[in-house]
TORDRENDO-490941 format. One line per 4 residues: their letters; for each residue z, y, x of C-alpha. Coordinates in steps of 0.5 Angstrom, whole numbers. Each point is the difference from the previous one (the first is absolute). Layout:
TORDRENDO-490941
a> Z Y X ~ ... $
END
This chain:
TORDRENDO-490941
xxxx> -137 -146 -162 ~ 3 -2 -8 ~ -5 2 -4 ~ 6 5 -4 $
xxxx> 0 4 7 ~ -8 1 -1 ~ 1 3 -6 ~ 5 5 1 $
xxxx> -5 2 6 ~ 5 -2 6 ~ -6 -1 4 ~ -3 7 -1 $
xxxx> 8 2 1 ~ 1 -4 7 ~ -8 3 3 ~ 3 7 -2 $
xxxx> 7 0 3 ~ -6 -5 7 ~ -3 7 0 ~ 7 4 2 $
xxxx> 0 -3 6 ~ -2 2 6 ~ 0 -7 4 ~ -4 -6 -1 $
xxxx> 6 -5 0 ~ 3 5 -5 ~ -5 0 -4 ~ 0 -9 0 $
xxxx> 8 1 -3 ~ -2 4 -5 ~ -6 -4 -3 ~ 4 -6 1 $
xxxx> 6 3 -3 ~ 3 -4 -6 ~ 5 3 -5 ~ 8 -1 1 $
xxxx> 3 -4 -6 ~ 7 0 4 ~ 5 6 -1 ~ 3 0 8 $
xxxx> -9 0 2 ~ -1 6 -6 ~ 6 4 2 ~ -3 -1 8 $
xxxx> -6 2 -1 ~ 2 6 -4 ~ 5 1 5 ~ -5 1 5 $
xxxx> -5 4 -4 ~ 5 5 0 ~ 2 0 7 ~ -7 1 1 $
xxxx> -1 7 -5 ~ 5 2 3 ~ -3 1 6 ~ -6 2 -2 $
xxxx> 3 6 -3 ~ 4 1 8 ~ -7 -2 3 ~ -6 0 -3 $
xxxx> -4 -1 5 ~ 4 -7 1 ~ -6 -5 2 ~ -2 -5 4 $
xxxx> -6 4 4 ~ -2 -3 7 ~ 2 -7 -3 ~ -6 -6 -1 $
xxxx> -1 -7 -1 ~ 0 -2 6 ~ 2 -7 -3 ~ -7 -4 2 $
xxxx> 0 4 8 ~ 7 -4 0 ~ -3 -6 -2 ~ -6 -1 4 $
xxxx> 4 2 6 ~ 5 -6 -1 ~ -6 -4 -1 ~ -2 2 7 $
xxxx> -5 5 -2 ~ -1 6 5 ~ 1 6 -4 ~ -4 7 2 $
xxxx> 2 6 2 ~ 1 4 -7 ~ 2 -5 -3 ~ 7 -1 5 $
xxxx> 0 9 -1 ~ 1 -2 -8 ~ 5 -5 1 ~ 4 6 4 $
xxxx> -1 5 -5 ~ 1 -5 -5 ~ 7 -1 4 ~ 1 7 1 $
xxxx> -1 1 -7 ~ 6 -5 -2 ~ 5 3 5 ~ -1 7 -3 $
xxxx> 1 -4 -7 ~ 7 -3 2 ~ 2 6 3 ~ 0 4 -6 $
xxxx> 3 -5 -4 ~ 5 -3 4 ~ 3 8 2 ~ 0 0 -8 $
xxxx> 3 -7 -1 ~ 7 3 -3 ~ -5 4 -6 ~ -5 -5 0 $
xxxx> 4 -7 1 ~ -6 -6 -3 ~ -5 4 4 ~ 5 0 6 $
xxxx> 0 -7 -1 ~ -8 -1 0 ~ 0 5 5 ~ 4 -4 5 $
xxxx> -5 -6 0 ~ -5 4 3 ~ -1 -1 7 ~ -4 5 3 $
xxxx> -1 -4 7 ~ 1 7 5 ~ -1 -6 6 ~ -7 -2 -3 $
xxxx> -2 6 -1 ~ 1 3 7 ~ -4 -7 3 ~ -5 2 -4 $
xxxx> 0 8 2 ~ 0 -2 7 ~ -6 -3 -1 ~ -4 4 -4 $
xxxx> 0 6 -1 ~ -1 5 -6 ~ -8 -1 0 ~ 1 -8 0 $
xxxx> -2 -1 7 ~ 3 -4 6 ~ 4 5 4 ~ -1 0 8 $
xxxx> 6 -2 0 ~ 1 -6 -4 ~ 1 -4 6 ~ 0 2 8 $
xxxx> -6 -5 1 ~ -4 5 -6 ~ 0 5 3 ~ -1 -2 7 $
xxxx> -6 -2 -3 ~ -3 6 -4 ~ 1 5 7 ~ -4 -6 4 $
xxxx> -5 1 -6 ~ 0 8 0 ~ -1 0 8 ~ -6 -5 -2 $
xxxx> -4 4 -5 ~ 1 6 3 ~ -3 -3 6 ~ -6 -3 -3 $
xxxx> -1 8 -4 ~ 0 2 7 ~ -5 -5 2 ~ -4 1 -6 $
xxxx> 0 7 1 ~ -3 0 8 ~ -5 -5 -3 ~ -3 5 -6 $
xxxx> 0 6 5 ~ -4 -5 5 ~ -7 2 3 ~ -1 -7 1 $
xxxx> 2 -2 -7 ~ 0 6 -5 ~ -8 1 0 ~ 1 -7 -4 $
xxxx> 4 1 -5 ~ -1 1 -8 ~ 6 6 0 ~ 5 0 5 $
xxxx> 6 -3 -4 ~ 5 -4 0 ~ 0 -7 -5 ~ 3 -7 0 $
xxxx> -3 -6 -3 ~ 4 -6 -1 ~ 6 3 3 ~ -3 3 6 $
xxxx> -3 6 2 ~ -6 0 2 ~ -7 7 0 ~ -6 0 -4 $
xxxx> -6 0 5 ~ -7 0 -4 ~ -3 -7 0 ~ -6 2 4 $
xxxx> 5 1 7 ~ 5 -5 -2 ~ -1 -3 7 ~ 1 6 3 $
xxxx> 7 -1 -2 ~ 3 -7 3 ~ 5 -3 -5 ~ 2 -4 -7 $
xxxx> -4 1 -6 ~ 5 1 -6 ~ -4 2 -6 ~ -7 4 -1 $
xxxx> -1 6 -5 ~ -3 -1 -7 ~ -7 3 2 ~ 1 -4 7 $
xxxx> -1 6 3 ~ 7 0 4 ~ 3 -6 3 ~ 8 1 1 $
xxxx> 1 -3 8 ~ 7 -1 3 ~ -1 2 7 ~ 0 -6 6 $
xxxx> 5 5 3 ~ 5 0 -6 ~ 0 -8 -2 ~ 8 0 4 $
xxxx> 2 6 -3 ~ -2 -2 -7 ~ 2 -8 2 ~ 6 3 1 $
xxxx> 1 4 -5 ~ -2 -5 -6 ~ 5 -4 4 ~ 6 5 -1 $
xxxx> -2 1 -7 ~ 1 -8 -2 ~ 8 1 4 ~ 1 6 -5 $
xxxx> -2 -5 -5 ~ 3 -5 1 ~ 8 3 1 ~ -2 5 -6 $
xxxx> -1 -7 -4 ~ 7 -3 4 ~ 4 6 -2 ~ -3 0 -8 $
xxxx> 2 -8 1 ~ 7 2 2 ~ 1 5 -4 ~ -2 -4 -6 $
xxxx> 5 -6 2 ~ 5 5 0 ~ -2 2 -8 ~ 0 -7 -1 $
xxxx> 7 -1 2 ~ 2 6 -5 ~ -4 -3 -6 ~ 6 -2 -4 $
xxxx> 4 6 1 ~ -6 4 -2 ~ -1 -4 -7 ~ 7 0 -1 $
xxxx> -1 9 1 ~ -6 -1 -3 ~ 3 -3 -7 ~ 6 5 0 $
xxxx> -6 5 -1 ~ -4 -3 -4 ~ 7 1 -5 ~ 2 5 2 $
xxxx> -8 3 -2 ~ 1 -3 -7 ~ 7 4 -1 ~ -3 6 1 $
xxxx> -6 -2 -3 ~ 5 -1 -7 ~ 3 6 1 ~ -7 3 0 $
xxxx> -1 -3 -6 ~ 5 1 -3 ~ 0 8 2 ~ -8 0 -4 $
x> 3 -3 -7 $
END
């Protein structure tokens, strides 16, 4: 920067109009920002400023709540990286974020025509966001219902573990297997349930040892009788896996086929921030 801006403390100006914004991208415009030296780009950036302090005092609360930048999620899902599941949630809040944001201003347009005019770059992708709500749900997780082959297999895993509880159960309260056991509980070692049987009887109790406690004095055993139930379960688990990770796949490609749509709403917030933040600003003088 030329050294006579370092001397009127333009640096310190700019990291004071950066801490008005309320999104990262607006922040970068604001510290990146150089002063305007031609009449028509001081009369826009006045003009804007202005139509920005005019809508504050109408909406005060105005603000980007609900938007982040989701700028590197776009960029690692056009590289092919998988995203995860709350990072697909901030991509619809942030998109559901932009909407309202476009709403507003564009329903004001006739008051508001240079905002209007950045307001209606803005895409908020109501098709994106539906693809991601019908995989996921508020929580973050993959709905029963993302696919028919999902859900086939999560019924198909309930009927499986409750199976195995019953099994489990009868065994515990067993006089052929109860006077064996540590306590009468339900565990599982590496993905499998297994019982606790005291070391002394651990051939009381045919089955696969999985794991020994601390002081050794209980060995966890997965009961011959349970080996198909628990293959069978672990069987399920790996299908669930596997179409969770289709659907996360899926669902990525589709934000990678939006990622230019997105920089672009993107880019129209971050200046629409940095205007708002100069209204701030210039409110505070």
């Amino acid at each position: 920067m030329d050294r006579h801006w370092q001397k009127l403390e333009y640096p310190q100006v700019l990291e004071r109009l950066a801490s008005y914004t309320d999104f990262s991208g607006g922040r970068e415009l604001a510290l990146a920002l150089t002063p305007a030296f031609e009449i028509h780009e001081v009369r826009e950036r006045q003009a804007l400023t202005a139509e920005a302090r005019a809508l504050l005092e109408v909406r005060p609360d105005f603000g980007l709540g609900g938007v982040s930048d989701i700028r590197p999620l776009v960029e690692r899902a056009r590289h092919g990286a998988t995203l995860l599941p709350t990072e697909f949630l901030e991509i619809k809040a942030t998109c559901s974020g932009v909407g309202r944001v476009r709403r507003l201003l564009t329903s004001l347009d006739s008051r508001f025509p240079g905002l209007g005019d950045i307001a209606w770059r803005i895409e908020p992708l109501p098709a994106l966001q539906e693809a991601i709500g019908r995989v996921r749900d508020v929580r973050g997780e993959v709905r029963d219902t993302a696919s028919d082959d999902l859900g086939r297999i999560r019924r198909e895993l309930r009927v499986t573990q409750s199976r195995l509880q019953d099994r489990l159960q009868r065994i515990l309260t067993s006089p052929e297997f109860a006077p064996y056991l540590q306590e009468a509980l339900i565990t599982q070692r590496a993905g499998r349930f297994v019982i606790p049987v005291r070391t002394d009887y651990k051939g009381q109790v045919p089955g696969i040892v999985h794991d020994r406690s601390s002081s050794g004095a209980t060995l966890f055993i997965e009961p011959t009788q349970l080996v198909p139930l628990n293959n069978a379960l672990r069987e399920l688990k790996l299908a669930e896996e596997e179409e969770v990770r289709r659907l996360l796949q899926r669902l990525t490609a589709r934000v990678a086929r939006e990622a230019d749509l997105l920089h672009h709403t993107l880019d129209a917030v971050a200046e629409l921030d940095l205007v708002m933040a100069m209204a701030r600003y210039a409110a505070d003088l």
